[in-house]
N, C-alpha and C positions, 0 to 999 in steps of 0.2 A: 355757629359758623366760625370756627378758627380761622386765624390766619384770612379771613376775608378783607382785611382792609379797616376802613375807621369806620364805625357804626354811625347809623343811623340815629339824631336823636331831634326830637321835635320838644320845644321849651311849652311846658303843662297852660301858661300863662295864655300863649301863641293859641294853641288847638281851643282851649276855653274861648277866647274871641270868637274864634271862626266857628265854631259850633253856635254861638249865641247870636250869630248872622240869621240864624236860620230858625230860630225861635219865635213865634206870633205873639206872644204877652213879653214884653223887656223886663218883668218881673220873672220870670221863671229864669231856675238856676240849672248848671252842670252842677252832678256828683265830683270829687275828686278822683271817683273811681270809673265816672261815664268816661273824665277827662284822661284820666290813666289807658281804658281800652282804645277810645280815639288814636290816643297816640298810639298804640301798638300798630293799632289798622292801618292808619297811614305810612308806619315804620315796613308794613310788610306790604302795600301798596307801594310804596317809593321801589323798595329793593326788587319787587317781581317784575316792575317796568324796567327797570333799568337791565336784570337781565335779560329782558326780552328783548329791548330795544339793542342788548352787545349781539345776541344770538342775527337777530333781524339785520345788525353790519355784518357781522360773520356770516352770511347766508351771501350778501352782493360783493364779497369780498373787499371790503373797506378798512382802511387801514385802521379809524375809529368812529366812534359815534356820534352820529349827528342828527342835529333837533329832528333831520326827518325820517330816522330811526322810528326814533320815540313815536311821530304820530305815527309814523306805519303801526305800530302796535297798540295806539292807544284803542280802538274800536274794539280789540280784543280785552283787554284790562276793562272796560265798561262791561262789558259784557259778559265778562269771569266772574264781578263783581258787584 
């Protein structure tokens, strides 16, 4: 995506925590490579919201987007997903 703006970047350290929220033994680890895909997912989760949520002001003809863009789309983003 040329020209789209500043990327999206999520810090490996950050997504590693939050993946190990959700771990049943606090002995089990992330790969650097689980940690690596994570972040993509999320990288491409962030960015398909967010254009849903400009499409979804552009639809009520809004001059920009706001939090209640976002939920309007978010039941869709669960459900893609």
């Amino acid at each position: 995506m040329a020209g789209a703006g500043p990327e999206t970047i999520f810090k490996k350290e950050t997504v590693s925590k939050v993946l190990t929220l959700f771990f049943k033994d606090d002995k089990t680890k992330a790969s650097n490579d689980a940690v690596s895909l994570m972040a993509e997912m999320l990288k491409i989760f962030v960015i398909e919201a967010a254009q849903r949520a400009m499409k979804q002001a552009e639809n009520e003809d809004s001059l920009g987007v706001d939090l209640e863009h976002v939920e309007k789309v978010l039941p869709q983003l669960l459900l893609d997903f």
